[in-house]
C-alpha positions in Angstrom: 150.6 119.5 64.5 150.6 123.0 65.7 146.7 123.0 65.5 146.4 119.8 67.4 148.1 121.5 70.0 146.1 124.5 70.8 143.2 122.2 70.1 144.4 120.2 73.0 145.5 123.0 75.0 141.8 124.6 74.8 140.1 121.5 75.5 142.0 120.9 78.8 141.5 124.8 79.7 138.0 123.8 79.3 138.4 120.9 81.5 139.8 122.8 84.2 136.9 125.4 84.1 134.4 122.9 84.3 136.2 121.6 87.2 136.8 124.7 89.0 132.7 125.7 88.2 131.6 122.3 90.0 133.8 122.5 92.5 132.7 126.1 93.7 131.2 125.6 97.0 127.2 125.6 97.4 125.6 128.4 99.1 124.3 127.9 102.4 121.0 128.9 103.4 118.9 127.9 106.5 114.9 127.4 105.5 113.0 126.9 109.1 109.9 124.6 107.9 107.5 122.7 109.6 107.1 119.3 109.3 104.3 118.9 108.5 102.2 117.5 104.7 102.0 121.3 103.6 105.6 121.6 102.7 106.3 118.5 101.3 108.0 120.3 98.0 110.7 121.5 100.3 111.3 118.2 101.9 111.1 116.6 99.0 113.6 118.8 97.4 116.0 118.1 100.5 115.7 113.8 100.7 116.2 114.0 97.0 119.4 116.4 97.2 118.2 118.6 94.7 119.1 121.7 96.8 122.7 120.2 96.3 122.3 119.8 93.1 121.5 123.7 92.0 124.3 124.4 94.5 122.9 125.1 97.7 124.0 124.4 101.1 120.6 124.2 102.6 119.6 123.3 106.2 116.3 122.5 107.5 115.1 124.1 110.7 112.2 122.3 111.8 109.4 123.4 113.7 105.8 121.7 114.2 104.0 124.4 112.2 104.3 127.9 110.8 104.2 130.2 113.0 107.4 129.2 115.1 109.1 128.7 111.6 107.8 132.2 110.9 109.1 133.8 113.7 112.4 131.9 113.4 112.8 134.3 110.1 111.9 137.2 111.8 114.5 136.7 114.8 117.3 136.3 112.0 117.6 132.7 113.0 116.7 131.6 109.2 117.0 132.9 105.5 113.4 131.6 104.6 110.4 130.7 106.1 107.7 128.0 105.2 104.3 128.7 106.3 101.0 129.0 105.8 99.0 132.3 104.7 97.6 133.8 107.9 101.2 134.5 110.0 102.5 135.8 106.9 99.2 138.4 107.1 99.6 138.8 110.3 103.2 139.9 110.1 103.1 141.8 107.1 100.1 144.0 108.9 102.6 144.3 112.0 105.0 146.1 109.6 107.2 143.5 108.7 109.3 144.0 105.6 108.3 140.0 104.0 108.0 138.7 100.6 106.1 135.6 99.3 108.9 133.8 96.4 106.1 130.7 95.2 103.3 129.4 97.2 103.9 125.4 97.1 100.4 123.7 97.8 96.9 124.6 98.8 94.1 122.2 100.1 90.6 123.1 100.9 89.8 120.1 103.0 93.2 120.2 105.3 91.7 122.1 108.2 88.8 120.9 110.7 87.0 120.8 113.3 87.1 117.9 115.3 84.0 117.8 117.9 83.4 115.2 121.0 80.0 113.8 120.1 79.5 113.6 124.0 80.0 117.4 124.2 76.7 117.2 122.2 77.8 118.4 119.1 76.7 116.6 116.3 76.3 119.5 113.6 78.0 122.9 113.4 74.4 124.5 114.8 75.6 122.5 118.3 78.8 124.4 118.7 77.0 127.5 120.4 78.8 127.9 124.0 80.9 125.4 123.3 84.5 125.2 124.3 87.1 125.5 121.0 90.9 125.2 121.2 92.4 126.1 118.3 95.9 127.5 118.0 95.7 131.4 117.6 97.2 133.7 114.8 97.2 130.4 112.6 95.7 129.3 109.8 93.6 127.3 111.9 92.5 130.3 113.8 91.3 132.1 110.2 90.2 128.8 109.4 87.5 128.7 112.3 86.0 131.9 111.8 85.4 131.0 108.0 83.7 128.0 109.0 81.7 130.0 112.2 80.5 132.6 109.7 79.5 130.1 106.8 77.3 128.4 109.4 75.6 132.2 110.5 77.8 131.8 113.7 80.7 134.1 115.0 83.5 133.5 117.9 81.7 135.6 120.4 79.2 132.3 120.7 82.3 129.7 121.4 84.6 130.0 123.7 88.3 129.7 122.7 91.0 128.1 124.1 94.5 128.9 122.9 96.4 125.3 122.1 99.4 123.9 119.9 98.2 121.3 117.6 100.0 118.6 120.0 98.2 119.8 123.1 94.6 118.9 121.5 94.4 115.6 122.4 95.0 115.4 125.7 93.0 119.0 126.3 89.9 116.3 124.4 90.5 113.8 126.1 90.4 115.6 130.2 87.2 117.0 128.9 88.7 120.6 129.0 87.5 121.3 125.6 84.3 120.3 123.8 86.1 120.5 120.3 89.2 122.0 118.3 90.1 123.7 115.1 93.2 122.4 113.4 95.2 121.4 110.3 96.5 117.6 109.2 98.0 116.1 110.4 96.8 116.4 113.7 93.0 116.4 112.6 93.5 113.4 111.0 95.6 112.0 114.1 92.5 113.0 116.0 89.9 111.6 114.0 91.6 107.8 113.8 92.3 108.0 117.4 88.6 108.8 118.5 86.5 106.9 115.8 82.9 107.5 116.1 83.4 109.7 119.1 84.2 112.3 117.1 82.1 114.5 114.6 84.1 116.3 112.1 83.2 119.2 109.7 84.6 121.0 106.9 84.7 124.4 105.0 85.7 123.5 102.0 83.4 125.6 99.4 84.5 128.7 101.5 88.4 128.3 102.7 91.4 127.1 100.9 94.6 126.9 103.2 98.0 127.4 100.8 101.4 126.7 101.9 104.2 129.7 100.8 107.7 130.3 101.6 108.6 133.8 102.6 112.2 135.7 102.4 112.7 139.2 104.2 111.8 141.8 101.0 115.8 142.3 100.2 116.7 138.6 99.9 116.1 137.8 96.2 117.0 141.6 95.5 120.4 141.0 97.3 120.7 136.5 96.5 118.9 136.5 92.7 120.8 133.7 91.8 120.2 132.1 95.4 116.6 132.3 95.1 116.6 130.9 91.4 117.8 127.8 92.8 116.5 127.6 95.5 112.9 127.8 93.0 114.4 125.3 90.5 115.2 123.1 93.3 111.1 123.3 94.4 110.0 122.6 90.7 112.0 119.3 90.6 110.3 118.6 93.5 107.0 119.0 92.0 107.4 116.7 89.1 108.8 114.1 90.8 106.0 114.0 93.2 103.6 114.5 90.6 105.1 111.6 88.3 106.4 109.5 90.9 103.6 109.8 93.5 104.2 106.2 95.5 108.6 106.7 95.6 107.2 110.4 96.8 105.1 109.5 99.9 107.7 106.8 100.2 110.0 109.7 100.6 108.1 111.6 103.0 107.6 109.2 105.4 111.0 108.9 105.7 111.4 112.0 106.2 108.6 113.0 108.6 108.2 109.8 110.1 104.4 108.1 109.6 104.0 106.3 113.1 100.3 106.0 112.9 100.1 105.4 109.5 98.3 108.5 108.8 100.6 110.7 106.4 99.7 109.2 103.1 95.6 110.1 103.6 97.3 113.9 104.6 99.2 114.1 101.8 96.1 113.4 98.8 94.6 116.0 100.6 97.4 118.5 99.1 97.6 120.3 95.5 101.5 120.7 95.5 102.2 122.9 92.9 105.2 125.9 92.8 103.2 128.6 91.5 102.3 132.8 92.6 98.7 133.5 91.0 96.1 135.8 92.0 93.8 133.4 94.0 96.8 133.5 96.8 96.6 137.1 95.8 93.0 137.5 96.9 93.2 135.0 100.1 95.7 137.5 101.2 93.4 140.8 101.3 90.4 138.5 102.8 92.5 137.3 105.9 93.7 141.2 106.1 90.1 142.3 106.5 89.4 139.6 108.4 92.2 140.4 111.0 91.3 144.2 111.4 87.5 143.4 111.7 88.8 141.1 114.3 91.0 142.8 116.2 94.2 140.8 114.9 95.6 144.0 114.0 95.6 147.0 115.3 96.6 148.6 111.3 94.0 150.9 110.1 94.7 150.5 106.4 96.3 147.5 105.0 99.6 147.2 102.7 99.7 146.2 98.9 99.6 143.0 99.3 100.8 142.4 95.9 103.8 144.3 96.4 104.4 141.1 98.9 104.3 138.9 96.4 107.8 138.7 94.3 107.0 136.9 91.1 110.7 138.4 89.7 112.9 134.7 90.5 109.7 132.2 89.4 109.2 134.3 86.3 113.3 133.6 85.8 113.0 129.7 86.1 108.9 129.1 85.6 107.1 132.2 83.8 103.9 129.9 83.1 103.6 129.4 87.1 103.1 132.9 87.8 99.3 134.3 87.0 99.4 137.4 88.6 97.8 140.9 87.5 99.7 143.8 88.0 
């Protein structure tokens, strides 16, 4: 009798624990993303509530691409940042103290340019003092340099007009520019809208665009157990789009809104993976020497870049995703 007691007693301590364990409330933390197909694992990972789920509070600051998301994390307006690889270069050449936690997808045929075939550009040899808008310190930006040079052609032969992805239309269509530089989906918007007005061309044996989220350096040093989650939450994320591909752009559509029908084509464009390997490694260093030889920068030498990269929380909650050499 006296054993079913404390054998009772335990198991309703145990109870209570449990209890008092899942009723602990979630850590809040405020992501500034973009929305846009490139961080579809963090979306994802908020419709599905599998922030909640690790036990994080996590609000989505949204901004139409990286760089304003960026610079959100920069102000002190966010804990993390979603963008692409060349602000985070950028930044980290200004100075700024940043570290990459997982790079979440990558897609060499995301970024284009998108040229009025009554500009007289029907090839990239046409685009010789020809008017470019493309939005500067972007990926787009690095993007249409990489294509330039792959085609024996540098920026000092176009002419360049600073534009957000929105403002690309309309700057095509009043004839102010002859062509523009840009990520989906906005390229995409572009080409369905103009048809066989439009010429577009690729880089894609030369430039791969990935996706990352960034932290200031002493987040996962000071949060660990914040950044663990907020990792586990981005794997779940992952599978389900990868075994659930149809419920997934169902998802997104929701979540982005697909008004012109155009996000599904975006989205197969995308490798959406949670992962830190020394490809993003190696992109990194390139866009560096590609922003001093530029002028992006005025930094003489350029940091360790793989000091930027913080495998530490992926190793915790995915070892086999990180393939970096250090």
């Amino acid at each position: 009798m006296r054993l079913n007691l404390v054998l009772a007693t335990a198991l309703l301590a145990g109870a209570i624990g449990c209890t008092e364990r899942r009723a602990a409330p979630p850590e809040p933390i405020t992501i500034a993303v973009p929305t846009i197909p490139h961080f579809t694992l963090v979306h994802l990972a908020q419709a599905n509530g599998y922030f909640k789920e690790e036990g994080l509070a996590v609000t989505l600051q949204l901004h139409r691409f990286g760089k304003p998301a960026l610079e959100s994390l920069l102000a002190g307006k966010a804990d993390l940042a979603a963008c692409a690889n060349s602000p985070l270069v950028l930044a980290t050449l200004k100075g700024e103290p940043l570290s990459v936690l997982v790079s979440i997808a990558t897609s060499t045929r995301s970024n284009a340019v998108v040229a009025l075939r009554a500009a007289g550009i029907s090839s990239p040899a046409d685009l010789p003092g020809k008017r470019i808008g493309v939005t500067l310190g972007t990926s787009g930006d690095f993007f249409l340099d990489t294509f330039l040079l792959r085609h024996g052609l540098d920026r000092q032969q176009v002419r360049l007009t600073d534009l957000k992805p929105d403002e690309m239309g309309a700057a095509l269509e009043r004839g102010e520019v002859d062509a523009v530089a840009t990520w989906n989906p906005t390229a995409a918007g572009l080409q369905r809208s103009l048809g066989a007005k439009a010429a577009s061309f690729y880089a894609e044996d030369v430039y791969s665009e990935t996706a990352v989220v960034v932290a200031r350096r002493e987040f996962a040093r000071q949060r660990p157990e914040a950044a663990r989650r907020l990792l586990r939450s981005l794997v779940r994320a992952e599978v389900f789009f990868r075994d659930r591909p149809g419920d997934a752009r169902k998802a997104m559509a929701a979540a982005l809104g697909d008004d012109d029908g155009g996000l599904d084509g975006s989205l197969r464009l995308f490798d959406f993976r949670v992962r830190l390997d020394q490809g993003l490694l190696i992109l990194l260093e390139e866009e560096a020497r590609w922003a001093r030889r530029t002028g992006r920068t005025s930094s003489g030498e350029s940091p360790n870049f793989l000091e930027t990269l913080d495998p530490v929380p992926l190793l915790a909650v995915k070892p086999d995703a990180v393939g970096l050499i250090r």
